[in-house]
C-alpha positions as CSV (number, residue, x, y, z in Angstrom):
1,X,0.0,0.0,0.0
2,X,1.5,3.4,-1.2
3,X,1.4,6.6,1.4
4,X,-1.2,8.1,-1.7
5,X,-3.9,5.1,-0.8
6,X,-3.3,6.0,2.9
7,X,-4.1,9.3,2.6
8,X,-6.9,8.8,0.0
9,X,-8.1,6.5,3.1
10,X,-7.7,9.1,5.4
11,X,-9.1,12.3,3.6
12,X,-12.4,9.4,3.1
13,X,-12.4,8.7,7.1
14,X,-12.5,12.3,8.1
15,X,-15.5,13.4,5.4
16,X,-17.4,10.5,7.1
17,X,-16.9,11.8,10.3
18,X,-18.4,14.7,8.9
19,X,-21.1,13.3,7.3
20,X,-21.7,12.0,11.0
21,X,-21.5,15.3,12.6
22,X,-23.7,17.0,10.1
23,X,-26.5,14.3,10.7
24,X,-26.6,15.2,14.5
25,X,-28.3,18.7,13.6
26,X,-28.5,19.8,17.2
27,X,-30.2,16.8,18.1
28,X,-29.8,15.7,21.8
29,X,-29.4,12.0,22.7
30,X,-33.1,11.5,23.3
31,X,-34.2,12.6,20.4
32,X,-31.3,11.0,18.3
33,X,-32.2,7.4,20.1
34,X,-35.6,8.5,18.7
35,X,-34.9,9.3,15.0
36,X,-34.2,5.7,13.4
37,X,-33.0,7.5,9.9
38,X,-30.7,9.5,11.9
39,X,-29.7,6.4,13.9
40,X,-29.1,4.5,10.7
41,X,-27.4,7.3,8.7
42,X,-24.9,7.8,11.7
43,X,-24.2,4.2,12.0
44,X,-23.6,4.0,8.8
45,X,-20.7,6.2,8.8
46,X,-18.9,4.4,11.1
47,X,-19.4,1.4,9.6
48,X,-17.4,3.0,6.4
49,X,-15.2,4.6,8.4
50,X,-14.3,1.0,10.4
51,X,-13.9,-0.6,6.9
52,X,-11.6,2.4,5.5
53,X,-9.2,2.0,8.4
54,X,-9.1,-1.9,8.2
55,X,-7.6,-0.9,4.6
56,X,-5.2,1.2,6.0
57,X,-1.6,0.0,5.9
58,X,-0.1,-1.4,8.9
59,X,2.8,0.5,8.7
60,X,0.7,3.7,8.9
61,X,-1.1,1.8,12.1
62,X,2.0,1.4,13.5
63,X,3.6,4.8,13.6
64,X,0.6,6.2,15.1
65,X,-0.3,3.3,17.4
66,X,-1.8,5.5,20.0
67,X,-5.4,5.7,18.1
68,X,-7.2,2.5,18.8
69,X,-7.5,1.3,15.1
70,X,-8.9,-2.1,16.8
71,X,-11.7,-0.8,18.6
72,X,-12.8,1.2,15.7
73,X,-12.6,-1.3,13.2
74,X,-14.1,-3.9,15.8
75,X,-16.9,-1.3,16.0
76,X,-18.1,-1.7,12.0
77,X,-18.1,-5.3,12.5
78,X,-20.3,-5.0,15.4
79,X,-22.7,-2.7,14.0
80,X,-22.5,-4.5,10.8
81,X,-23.0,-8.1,11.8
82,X,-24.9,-7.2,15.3
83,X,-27.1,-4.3,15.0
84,X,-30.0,-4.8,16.6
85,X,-27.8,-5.5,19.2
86,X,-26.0,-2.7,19.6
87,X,-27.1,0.7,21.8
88,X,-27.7,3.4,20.7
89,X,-25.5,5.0,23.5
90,X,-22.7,3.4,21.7
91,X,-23.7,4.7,18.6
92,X,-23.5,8.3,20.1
93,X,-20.4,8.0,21.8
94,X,-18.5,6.7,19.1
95,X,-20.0,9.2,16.2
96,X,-20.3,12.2,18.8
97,X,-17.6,12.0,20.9
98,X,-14.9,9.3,20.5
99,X,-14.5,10.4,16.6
100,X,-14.9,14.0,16.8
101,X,-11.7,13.9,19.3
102,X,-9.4,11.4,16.8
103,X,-10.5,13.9,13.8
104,X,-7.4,16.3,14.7
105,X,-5.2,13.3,15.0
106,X,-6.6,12.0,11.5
107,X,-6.2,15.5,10.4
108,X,-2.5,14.9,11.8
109,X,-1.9,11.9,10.1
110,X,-2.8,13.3,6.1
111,X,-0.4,15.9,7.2
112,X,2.6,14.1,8.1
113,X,2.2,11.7,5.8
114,X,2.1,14.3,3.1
115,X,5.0,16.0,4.2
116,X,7.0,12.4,4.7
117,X,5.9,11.6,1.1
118,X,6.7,14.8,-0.5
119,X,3.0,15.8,-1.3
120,X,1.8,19.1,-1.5
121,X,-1.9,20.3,-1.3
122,X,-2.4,20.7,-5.2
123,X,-1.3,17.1,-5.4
């Protein structure tokens, strides 16, 4: 896997955290709990985002080993394969709060690794 698919990966993860973030609308967790298209749009997106970082090279998992790729990708198979099972609560915290903090780090990432690679932003 070449830095350019990681950071093709990366630029992906962080618009679907922002899809995410744009579906909450001001909603609070009552009301999101509530709203099943909301629910399903939001768990959505973290089901793409899990599979985008299962794709991501383990050399680029390994440099920054601090984010925890497995939970997050262990998340998409959970939501994936388990739905009905799975609470909303962890829905919210993972779209609302656990991703929203790792966006500056993924944010991070596309910038070292462009800088590493010899990218600039026209590229």
């Amino acid at each position: 896997m070449s830095a350019t698919d990681d950071l093709d990966i990366l630029d992906r993860v962080i618009r679907w955290i922002d899809f995410a973030q744009e579906h909450r609308s001001g909603l609070d967790f009552r009301q999101f709990s509530e709203d099943q298209k909301t629910l399903h749009s939001v768990a959505f997106c973290l089901v793409q985002i899990g599979s985008e970082l299962n794709e991501l090279s383990p050399e680029t998992r390994m440099a920054y080993h601090n984010i925890p790729w497995r939970n997050l990708i262990r998340l998409r198979n959970t939501i994936s394969h388990e739905y009905p099972g799975v609470a909303e609560k962890s829905i919210w915290k993972a779209a609302f709060e656990d991703l929203p903090a790792l966006k500056p780090r993924f944010e991070m990432m596309v910038r070292d690794i462009s800088a590493e690679s010899g990218f600039t932003s026209e590229e």
